[in-house]
PAZAPA-4460 file (N, C-alpha, C; in steps of 0.05 Angstrom, whole numbers, plus 32768, in hexadecimal, padded with zeros to 4 digits):
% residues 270
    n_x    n_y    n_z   ca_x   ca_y   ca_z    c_x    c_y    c_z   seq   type   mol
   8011   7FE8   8000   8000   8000   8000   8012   8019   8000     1      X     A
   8011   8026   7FE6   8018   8042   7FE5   8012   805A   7FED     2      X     A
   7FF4   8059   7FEC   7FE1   806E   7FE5   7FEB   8082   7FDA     3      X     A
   7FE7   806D   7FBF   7FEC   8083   7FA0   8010   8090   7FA3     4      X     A
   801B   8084   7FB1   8044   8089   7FB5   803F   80A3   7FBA     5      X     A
   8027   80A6   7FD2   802E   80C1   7FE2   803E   80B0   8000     6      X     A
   8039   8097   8009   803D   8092   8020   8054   8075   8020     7      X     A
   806E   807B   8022   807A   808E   801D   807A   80A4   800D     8      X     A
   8087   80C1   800D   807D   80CE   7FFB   8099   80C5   7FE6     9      X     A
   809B   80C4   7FC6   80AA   80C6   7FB0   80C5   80D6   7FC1    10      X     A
   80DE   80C4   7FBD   80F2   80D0   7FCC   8102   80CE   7FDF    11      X     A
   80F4   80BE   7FF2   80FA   80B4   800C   810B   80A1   800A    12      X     A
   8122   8099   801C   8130   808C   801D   8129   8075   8023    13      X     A
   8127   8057   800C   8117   8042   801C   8131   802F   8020    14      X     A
   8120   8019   8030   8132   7FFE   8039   811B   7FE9   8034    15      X     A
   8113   7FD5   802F   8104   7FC8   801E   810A   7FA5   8027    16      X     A
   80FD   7FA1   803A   80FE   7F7C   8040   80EC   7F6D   803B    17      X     A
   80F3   7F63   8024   80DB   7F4B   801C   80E7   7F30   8009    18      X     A
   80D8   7F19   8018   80D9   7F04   8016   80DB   7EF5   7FF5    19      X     A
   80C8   7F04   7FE7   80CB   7F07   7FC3   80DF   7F19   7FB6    20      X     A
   80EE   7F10   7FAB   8107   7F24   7F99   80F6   7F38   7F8B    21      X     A
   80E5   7F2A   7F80   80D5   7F43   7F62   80C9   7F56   7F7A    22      X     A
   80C1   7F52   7F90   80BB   7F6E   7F9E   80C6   7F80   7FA4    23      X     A
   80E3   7F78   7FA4   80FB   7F95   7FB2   80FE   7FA3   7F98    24      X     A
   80FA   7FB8   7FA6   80F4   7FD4   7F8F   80E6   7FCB   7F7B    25      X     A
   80CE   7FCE   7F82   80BA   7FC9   7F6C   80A4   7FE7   7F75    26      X     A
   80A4   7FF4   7F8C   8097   8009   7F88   80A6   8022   7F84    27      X     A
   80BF   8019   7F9A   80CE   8031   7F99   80E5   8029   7F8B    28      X     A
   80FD   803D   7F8C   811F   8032   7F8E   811E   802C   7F9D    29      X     A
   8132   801E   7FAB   8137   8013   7FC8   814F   801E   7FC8    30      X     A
   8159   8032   7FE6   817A   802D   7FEC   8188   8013   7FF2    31      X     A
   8178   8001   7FFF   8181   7FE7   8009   8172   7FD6   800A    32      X     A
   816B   7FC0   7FF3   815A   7FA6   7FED   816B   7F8F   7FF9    33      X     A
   8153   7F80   800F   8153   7F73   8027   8145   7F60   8016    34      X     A
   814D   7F3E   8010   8142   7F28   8010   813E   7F14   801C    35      X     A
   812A   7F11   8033   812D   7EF7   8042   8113   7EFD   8057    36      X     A
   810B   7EE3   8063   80EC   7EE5   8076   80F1   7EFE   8087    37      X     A
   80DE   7F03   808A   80DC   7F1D   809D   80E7   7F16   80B9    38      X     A
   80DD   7F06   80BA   80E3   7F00   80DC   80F8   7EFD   80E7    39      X     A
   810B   7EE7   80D3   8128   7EDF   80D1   8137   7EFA   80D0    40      X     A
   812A   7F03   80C0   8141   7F23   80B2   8140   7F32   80D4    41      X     A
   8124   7F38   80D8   8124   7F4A   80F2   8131   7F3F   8106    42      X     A
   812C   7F29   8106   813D   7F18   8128   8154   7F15   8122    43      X     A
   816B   7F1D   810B   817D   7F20   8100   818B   7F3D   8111    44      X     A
   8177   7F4A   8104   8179   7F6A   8112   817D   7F68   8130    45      X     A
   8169   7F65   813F   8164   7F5D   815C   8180   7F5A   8164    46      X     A
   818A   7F45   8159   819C   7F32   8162   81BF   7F46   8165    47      X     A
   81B4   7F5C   814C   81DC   7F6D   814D   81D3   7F7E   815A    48      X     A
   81F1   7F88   815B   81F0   7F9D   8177   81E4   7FB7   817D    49      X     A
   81DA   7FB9   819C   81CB   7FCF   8196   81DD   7FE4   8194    50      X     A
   81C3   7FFE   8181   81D3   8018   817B   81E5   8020   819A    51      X     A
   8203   8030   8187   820E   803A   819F   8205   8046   81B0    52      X     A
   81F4   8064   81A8   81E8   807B   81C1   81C1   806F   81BE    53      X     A
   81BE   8076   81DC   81A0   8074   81E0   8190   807E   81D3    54      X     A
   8176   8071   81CE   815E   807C   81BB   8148   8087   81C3    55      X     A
   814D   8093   81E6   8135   809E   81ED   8129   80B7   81E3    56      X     A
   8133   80BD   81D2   812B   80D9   81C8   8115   80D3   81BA    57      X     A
   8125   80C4   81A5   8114   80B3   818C   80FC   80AD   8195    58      X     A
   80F6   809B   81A8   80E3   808B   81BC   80CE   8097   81C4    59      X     A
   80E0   80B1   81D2   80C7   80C4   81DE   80BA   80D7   81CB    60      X     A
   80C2   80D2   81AA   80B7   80DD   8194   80A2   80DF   8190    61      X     A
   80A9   80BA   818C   8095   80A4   8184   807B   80A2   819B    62      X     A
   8082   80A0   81B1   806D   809B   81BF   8060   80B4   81CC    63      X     A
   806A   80D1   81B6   8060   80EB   81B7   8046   80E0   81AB    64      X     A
   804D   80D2   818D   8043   80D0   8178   8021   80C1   817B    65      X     A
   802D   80AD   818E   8016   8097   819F   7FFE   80B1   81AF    66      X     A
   800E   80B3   81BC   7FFB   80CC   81CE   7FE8   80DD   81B9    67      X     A
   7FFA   80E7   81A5   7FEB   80FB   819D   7FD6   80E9   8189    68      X     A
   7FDD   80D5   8186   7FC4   80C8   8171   7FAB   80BA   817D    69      X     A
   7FAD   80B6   819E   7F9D   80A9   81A9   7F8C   80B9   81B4    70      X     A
   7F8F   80D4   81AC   7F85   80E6   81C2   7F6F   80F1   81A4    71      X     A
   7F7A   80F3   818F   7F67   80F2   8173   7F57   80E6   8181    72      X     A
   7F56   80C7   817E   7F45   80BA   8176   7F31   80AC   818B    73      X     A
   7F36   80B3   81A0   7F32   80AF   81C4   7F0B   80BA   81C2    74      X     A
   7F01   80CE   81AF   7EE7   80D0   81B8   7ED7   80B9   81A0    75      X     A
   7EE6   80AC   8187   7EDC   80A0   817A   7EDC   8086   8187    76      X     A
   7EEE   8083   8196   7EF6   8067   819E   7EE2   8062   81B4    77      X     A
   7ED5   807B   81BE   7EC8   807B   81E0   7EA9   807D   81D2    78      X     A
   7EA4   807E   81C3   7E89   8090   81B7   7E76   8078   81BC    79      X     A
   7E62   8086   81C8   7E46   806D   81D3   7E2B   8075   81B7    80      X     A
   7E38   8080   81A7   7E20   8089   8194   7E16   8077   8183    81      X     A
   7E05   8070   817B   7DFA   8060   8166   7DE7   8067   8156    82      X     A
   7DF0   805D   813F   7DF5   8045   8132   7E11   8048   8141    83      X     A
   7E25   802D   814A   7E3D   8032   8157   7E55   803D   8143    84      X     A
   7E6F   804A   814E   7E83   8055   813D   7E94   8036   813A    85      X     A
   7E9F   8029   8127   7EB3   8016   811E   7EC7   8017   8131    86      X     A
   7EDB   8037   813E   7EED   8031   814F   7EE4   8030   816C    87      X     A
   7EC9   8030   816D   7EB9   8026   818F   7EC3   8002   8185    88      X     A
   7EB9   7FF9   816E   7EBA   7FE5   816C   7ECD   7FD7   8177    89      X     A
   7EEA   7FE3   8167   7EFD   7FD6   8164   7F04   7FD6   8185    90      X     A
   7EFE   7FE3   8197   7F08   7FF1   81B2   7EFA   7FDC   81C1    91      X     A
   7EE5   7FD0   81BA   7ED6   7FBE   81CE   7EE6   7F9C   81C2    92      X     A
   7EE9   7F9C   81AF   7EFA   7F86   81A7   7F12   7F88   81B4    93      X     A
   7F22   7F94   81AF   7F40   7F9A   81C3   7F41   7F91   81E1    94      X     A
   7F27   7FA2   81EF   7F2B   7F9A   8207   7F18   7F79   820C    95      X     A
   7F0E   7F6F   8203   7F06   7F53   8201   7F1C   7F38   81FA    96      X     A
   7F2F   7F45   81EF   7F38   7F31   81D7   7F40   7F21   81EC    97      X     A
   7F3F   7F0C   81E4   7F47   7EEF   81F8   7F6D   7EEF   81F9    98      X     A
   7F7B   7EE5   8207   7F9D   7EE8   820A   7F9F   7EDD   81E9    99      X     A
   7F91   7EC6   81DF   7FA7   7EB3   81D1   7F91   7EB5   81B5   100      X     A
   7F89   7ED6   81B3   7F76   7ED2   819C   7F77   7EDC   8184   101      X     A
   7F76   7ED5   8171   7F84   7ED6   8156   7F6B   7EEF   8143   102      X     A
   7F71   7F02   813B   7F57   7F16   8129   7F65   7F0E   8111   103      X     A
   7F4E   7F11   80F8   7F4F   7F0D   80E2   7F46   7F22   80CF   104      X     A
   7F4D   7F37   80C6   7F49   7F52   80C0   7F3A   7F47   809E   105      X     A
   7F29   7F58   8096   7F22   7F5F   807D   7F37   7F70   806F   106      X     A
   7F2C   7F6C   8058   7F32   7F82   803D   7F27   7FA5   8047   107      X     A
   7F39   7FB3   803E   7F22   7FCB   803C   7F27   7FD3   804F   108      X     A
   7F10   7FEA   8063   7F10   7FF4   8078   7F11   7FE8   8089   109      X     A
   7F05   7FC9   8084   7F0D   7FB3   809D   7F2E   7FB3   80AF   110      X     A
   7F39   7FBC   8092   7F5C   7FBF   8095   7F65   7FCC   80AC   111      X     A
   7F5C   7FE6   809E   7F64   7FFE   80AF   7F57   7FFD   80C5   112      X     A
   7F41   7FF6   80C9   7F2F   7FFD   80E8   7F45   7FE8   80FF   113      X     A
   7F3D   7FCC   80F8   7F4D   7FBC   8109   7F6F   7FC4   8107   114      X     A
   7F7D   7FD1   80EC   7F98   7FD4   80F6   7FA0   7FE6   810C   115      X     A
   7F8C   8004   8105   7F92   801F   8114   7F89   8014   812D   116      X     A
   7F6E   8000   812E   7F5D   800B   8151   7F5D   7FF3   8163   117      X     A
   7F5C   7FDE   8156   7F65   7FC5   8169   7F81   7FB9   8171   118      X     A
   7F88   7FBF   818D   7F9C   7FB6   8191   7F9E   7F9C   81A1   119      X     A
   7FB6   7F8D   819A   7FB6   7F79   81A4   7FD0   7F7D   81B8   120      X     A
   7FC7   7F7F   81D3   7FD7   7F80   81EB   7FE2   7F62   81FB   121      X     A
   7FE3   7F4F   81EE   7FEE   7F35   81F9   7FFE   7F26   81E4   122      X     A
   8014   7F20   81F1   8028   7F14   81DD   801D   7EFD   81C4   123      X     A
   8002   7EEB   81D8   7FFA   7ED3   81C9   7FEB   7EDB   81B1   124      X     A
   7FDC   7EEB   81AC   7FC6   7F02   8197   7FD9   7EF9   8185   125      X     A
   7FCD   7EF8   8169   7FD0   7F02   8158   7FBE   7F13   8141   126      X     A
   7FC4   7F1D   812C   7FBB   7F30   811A   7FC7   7F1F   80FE   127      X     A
   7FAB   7F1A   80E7   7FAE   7F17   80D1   7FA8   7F21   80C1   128      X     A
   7FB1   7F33   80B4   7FA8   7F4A   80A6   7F94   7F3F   8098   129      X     A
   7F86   7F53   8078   7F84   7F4F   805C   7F93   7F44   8052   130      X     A
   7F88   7F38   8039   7FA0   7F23   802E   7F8E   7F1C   8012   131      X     A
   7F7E   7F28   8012   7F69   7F1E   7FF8   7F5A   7F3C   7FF5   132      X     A
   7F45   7F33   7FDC   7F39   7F45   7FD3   7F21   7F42   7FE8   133      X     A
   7F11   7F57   7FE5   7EF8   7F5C   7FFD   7EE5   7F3B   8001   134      X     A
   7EEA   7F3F   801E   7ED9   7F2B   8029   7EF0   7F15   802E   135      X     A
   7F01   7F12   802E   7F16   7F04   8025   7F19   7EF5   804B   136      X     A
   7F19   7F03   805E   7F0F   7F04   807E   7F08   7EE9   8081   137      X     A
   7EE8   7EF1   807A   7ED5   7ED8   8090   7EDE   7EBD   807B   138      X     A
   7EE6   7EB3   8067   7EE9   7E8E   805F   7F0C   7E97   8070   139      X     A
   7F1C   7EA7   8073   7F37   7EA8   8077   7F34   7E9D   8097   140      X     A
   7F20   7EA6   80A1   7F23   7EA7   80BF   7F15   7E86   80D0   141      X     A
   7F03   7E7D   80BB   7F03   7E62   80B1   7F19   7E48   80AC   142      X     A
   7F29   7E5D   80A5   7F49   7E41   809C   7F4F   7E49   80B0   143      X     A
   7F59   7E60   80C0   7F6A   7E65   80DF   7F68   7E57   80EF   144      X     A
   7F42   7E4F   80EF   7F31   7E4C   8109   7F41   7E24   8107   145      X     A
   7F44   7E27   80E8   7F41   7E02   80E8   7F60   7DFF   80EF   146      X     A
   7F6F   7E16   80E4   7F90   7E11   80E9   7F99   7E13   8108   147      X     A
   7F89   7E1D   811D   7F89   7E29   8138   7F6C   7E13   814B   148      X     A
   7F65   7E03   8143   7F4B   7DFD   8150   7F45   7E06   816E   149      X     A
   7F61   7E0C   817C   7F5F   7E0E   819E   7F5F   7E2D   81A2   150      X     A
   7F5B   7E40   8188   7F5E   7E5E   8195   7F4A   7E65   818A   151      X     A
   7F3E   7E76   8192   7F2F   7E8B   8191   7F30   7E99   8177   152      X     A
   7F22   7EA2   8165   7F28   7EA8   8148   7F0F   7EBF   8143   153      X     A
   7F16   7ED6   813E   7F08   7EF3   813C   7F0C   7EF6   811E   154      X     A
   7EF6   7EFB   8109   7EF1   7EFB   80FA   7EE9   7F25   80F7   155      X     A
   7EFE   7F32   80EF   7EEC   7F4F   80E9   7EE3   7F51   80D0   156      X     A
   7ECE   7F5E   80C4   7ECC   7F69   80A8   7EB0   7F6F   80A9   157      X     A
   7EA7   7F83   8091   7E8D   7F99   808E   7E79   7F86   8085   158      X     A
   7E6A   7F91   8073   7E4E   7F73   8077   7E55   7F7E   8055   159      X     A
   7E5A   7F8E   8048   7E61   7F90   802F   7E7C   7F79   8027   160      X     A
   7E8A   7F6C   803B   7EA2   7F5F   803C   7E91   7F3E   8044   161      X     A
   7E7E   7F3E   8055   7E70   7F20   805A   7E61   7F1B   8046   162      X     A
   7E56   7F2E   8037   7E44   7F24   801E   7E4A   7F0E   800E   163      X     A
   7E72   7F12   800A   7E7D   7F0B   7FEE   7E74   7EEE   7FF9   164      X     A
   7E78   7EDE   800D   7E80   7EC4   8015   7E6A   7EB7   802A   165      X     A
   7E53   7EC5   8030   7E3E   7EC3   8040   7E34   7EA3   8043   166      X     A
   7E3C   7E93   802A   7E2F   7E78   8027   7E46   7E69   8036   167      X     A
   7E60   7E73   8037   7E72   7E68   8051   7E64   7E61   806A   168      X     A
   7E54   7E6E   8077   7E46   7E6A   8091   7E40   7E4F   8090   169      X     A
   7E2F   7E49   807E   7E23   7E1F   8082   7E3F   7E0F   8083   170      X     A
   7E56   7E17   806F   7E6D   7E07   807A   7E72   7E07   808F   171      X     A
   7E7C   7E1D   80A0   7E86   7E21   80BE   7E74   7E14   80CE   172      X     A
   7E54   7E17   80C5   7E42   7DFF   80DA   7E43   7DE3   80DA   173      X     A
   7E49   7DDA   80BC   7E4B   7DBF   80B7   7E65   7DB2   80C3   174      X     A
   7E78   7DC6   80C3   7E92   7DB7   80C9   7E9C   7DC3   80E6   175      X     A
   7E89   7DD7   80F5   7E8C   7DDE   810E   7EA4   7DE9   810F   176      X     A
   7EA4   7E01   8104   7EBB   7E11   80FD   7EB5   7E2D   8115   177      X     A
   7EC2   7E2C   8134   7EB5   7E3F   813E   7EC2   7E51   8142   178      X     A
   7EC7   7E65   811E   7ECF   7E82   8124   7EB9   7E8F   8130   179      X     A
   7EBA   7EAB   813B   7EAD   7EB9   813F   7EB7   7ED5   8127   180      X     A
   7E9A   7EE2   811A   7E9B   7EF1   8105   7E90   7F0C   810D   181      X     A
   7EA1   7F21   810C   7E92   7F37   8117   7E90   7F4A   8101   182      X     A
   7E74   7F4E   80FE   7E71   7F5D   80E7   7E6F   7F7E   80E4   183      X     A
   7E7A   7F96   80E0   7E78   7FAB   80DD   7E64   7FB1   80CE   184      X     A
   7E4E   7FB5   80DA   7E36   7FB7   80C2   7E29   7FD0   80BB   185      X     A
   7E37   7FE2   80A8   7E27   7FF9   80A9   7E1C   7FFB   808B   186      X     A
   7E0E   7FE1   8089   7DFF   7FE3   806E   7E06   7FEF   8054   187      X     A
   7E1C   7FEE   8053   7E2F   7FFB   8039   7E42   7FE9   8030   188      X     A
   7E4D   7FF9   801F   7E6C   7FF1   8018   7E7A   801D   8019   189      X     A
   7E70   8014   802D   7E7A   8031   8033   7E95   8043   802E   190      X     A
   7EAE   802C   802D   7EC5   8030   8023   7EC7   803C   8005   191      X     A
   7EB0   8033   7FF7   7EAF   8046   7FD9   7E9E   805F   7FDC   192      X     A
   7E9A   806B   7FEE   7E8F   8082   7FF7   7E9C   809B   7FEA   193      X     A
   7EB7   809D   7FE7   7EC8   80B7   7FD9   7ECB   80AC   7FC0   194      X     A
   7EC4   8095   7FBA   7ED1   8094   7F98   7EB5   8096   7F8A   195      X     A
   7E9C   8095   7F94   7E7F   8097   7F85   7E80   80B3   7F87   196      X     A
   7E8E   80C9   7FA5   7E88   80E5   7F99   7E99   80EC   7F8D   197      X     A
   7EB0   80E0   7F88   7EC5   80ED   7F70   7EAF   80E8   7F56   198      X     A
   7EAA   80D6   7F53   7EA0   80C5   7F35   7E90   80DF   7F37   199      X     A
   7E73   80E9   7F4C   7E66   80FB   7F3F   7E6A   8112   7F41   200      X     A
   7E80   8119   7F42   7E84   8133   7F46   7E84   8145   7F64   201      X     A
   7E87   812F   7F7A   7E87   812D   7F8E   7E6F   813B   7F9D   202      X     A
   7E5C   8135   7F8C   7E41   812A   7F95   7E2F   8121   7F83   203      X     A
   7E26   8105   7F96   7E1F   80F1   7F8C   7E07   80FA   7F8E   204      X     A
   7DF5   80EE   7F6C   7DD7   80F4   7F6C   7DC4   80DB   7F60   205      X     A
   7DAA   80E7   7F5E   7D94   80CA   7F54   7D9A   80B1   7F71   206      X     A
   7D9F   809D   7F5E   7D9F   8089   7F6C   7DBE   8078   7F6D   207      X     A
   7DCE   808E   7F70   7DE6   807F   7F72   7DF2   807C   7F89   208      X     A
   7DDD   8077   7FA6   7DE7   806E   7FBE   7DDE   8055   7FB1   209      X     A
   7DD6   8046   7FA5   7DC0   8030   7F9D   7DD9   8017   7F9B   210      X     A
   7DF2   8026   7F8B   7E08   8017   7F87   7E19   800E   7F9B   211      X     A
   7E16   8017   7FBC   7E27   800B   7FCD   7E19   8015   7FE3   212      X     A
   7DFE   801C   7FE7   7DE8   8016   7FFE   7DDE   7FF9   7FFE   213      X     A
   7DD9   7FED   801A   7DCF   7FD2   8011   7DAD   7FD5   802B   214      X     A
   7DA3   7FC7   8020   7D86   7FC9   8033   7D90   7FB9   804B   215      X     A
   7D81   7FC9   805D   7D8A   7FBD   807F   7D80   7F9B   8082   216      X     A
   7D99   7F8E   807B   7D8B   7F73   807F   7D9B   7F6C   8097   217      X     A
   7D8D   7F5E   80B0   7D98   7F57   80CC   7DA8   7F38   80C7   218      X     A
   7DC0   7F3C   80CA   7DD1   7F2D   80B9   7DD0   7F15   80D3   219      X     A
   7DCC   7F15   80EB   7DC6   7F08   8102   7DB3   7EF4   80F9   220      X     A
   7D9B   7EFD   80F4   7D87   7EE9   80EA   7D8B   7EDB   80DB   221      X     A
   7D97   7EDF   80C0   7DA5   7ED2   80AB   7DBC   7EB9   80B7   222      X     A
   7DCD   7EC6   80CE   7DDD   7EB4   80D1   7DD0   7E9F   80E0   223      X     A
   7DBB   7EB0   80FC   7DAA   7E93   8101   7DA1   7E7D   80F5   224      X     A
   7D93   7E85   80DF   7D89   7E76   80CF   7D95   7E5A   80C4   225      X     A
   7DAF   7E66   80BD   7DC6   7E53   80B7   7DD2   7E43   80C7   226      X     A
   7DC6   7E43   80E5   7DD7   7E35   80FD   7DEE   7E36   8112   227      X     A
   7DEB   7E54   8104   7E06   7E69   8111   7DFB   7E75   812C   228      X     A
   7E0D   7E74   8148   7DFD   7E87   815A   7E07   7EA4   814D   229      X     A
   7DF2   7EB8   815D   7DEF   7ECE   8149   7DE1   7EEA   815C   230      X     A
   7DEE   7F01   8156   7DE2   7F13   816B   7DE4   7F31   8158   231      X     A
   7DD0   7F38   8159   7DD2   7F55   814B   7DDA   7F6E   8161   232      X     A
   7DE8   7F78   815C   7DF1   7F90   8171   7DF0   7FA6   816D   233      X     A
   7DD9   7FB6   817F   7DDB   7FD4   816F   7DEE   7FE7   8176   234      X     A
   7DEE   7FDC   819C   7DF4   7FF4   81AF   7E1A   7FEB   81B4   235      X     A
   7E2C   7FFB   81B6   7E3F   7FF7   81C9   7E3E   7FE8   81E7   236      X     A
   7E2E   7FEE   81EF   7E34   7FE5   8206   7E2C   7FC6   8207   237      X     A
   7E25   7FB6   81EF   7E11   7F9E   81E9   7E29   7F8D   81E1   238      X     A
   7E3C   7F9B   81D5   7E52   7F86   81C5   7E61   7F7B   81DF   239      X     A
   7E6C   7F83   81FA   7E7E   7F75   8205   7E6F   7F59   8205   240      X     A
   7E57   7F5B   8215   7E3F   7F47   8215   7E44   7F30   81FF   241      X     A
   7E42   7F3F   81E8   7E3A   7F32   81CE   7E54   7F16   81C7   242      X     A
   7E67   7F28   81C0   7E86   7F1D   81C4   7E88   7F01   81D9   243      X     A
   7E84   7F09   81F0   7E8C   7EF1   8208   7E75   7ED4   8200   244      X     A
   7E5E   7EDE   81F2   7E50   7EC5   81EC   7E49   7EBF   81D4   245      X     A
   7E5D   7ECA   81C9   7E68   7EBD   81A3   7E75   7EA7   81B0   246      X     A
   7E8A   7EBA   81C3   7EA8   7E9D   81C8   7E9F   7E8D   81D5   247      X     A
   7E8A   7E94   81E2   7E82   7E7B   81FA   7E70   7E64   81DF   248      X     A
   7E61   7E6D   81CD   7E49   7E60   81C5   7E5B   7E42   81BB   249      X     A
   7E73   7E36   81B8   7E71   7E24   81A6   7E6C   7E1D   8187   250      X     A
   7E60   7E38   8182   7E5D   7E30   8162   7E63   7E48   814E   251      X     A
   7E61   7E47   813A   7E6A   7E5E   8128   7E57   7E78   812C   252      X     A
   7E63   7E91   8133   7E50   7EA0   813C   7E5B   7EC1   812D   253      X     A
   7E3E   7ED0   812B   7E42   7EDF   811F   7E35   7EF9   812A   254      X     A
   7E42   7F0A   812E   7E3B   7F26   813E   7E36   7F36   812D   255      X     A
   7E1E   7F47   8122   7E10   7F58   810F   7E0C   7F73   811F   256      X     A
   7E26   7F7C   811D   7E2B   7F9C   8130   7E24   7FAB   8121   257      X     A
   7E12   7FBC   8123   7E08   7FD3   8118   7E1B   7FE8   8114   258      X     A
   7E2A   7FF4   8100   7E33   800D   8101   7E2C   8026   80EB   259      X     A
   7E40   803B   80EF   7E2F   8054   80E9   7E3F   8053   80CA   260      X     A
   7E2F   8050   80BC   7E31   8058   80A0   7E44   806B   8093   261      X     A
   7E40   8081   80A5   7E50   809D   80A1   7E72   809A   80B3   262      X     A
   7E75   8087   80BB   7E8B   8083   80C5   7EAA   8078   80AC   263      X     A
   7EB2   8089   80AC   7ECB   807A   808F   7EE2   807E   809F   264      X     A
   7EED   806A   8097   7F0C   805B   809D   7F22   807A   8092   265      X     A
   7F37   8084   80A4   7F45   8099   809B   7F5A   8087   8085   266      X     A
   7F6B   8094   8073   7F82   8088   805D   7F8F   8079   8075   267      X     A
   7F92   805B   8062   7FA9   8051   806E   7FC7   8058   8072   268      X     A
   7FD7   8058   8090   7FF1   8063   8091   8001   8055   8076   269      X     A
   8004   8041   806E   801C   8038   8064   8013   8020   8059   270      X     A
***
């Protein structure tokens, strides 16, 4: 992700580690093309010696940087309003997340919401990004759940992102696949929100919400139906609740969180 080779901006001095040769310098020049697993390369690093003079300067930059970004985003993250805000969402997930529990991020705004707002504070957690085109999440979080059967497996993505793969649900019942799926549902694909008002001239007319409005369907009932436990959530204060008896239910379960339409994901950092 470039965004459009403003981020970095054209110029910047890069260093470039990746596992595929045809990737190094393929967006930018590189000053210094790094080939080998990430992990190996970094625990490589780890391993030589530390810099000569101390980096508290640096440090207390950085964790200027923390401060001043949490303090942004501190009334979105707190907000009891509904339809609910995405980073209430991600904030009630964070503080729930089980020690040894694995999230499975969507495409899209799914990206950004869970990269910027959910943090994972325990060594055992992990985070799996995007990795596919939209919807790409809930069958991904499906193979985790089967690759992990003893952990806990968090499924994020929008209901414009559960659509693509919705007939997955009867698999996960048939084969007792018990992710839990939490759906961002603000009845859109709201992520194409700036590119329909670019298209019209940045304002959209007739019926061209028609192309990425979807009719309020309670995606709960749907999943009931299918054999999934299943809870529609309007309010904030309903999800801690909601959450603890997905994980508790034993079976593939699906949380149909109401959110606010008007809510868009800021540009991704990097």
């Amino acid at each position: 992700m470039t965004n459009n080779w403003k981020v970095p901006p054209i110029g910047t001095t890069v260093i470039q580690l990746d596992i595929e040769a045809q990737e190094l310098g393929k967006n930018y020049p590189n000053v210094v093309s790094l080939m080998g697993d990430a992990k190996v390369t970094l625990r490589k690093f780890i391993e030589a010696p530390a810099p000569a003079k101390p980096r508290e300067e640096w440090l207390n930059r950085i964790q200027g940087y923390v401060r001043e970004w949490r303090s942004e985003v501190a009334a979105q993250r707190n907000s009891d309003a509904v339809p609910m805000r995405p980073e209430r969402i991600c904030k009630e997930i964070t503080e729930f997340l089980p020690d040894d529990a694995v999230v499975v991020s969507d495409t899209g705004h799914s990206g950004i919401w869970t990269g910027t707002m959910i943090e994972l504070n325990k060594s055992g957690q992990r985070f799996i990004r995007c990795a596919g085109s939209l919807g790409w999440a809930f069958p991904a979080s499906l193979g985790v759940k089967c690759a992990l059967p003893d952990k806990p497996v968090l499924c994020f993505t929008g209901d414009g992102g559960f659509y693509y793969h919705l007939a997955e649900l009867e698999t996960a019942v048939r084969f007792g696949i018990n992710a839990v799926i939490v759906v961002n549902d603000n009845r859109s694909l709201n992520q194409e929100t700036k590119l329909f008002d670019s298209a019209y001239g940045g304002q959209q007319r007739g019926r061209a919400h028609e192309m990425w409005v979807f009719e309020d369907i309670n995606l709960a009932k749907v999943a009931e139906a299918m054999g999934c436990f299943a809870i529609r959530v309007e309010r904030p204060s309903e999800l801690r609740g909601a959450l603890e008896r997905a994980f508790a239910a034993n079976r593939p379960a699906v949380l149909d969180v109401v959110s606010d339409i008007k809510a868009l994901a800021a540009r991704p950092w990097g």
